[in-house]
Structures are given as structure tokens and as C-alpha cells.
Steps between C-alpha positions, in 0.01 A plus 500: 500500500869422577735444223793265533807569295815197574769463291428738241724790242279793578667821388528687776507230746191392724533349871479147512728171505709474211405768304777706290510856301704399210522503131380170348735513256207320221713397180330733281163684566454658189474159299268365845783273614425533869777200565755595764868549423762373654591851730126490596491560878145275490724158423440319790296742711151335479345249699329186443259443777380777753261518789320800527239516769493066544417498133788377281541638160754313254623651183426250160735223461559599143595824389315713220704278219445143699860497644492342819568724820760426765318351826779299676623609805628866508476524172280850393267571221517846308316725550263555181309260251816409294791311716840579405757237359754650682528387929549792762827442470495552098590175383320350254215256577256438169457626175191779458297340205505723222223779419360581213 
């Protein structure tokens, strides 16, 4: 079969629209806090919607915790289960809730 790969951090890189070779930046892997800091280059660089072969695929509307994505107008989910609180342009949008 064929494998798609769009907007994606694959170490590495792969071919494909929107796809980056970048350190995620998590907050802290050894305590499994896979949330995104504010230098992550994957801020921003998702996408909500996609058509891949005229079948569209659209990411959750909620993120791993329940916080709402983005979906206005050019605005861009991150990439990864947990959305960031921080824009692509670092400024502060919502409060992460807090993990046990």
C-alpha cells in the first residue's frame, strides 16, 4: 500500500506537504509530559482538515486534555495529541490543565 505522511515531525524528514525534521521540544519526557513548549517548532504547524485522495481527514476538535483546537480561518493546529497554550507566534492563548 501507499502511505501518506502531511504535516508531520518525523526525524529525519519525509516528503510530503507540511512535514518538518525538528525537535519537539515536549516539556519533559522523562516525567511523560509530551506537552509542547513554547520554542517548539510544532506550534502552529498542524492542520485541521486535509484531503488526501478526495477523502478528507480532520484532526479531533479537542485535544488529548479536552482543550478546544483552533479551527478559524488560518488558524493551525499542533502537531501532536496535546495542543500547546502558547500561538505560533508564542503568546499565550489558554492555560494547560494541570497533570497529576
Amino acid at each position: 500500500g501507499q502511505v501518506y505522511v502531511y504535516y508531520s515531525d518525523i526525524q529525519g524528514g519525509w516528503a510530503g506537504e507540511g512535514n518538518i525534521s525538528a525537535h519537539p521540544a515536549f516539556v519533559d519526557t522523562s516525567s511523560n509530559d509530551f506537552a509542547l513548549l513554547e520554542s517548539s517548532s510544532c506550534i502552529g504547524s498542524g492542520i485541521g482538515s486535509l484531503n488526501v485522495q478526495d477523502y478528507w481527514y480532520h484532526s479531533p476538535q479537542l485535544d488529548y486534555y479536552g482543550t478546544i483546537r483552533p479551527n478559524g480561518i488560518d488558524e493551525f493546529v499542533d502537531m501532536g495529541a496535546i495542543e500547546s497554550p502558547f500561538s505560533a507566534s508564542g503568546m499565550l492563548v489558554h492555560e494547560l490543565p494541570i497533570r497529576a
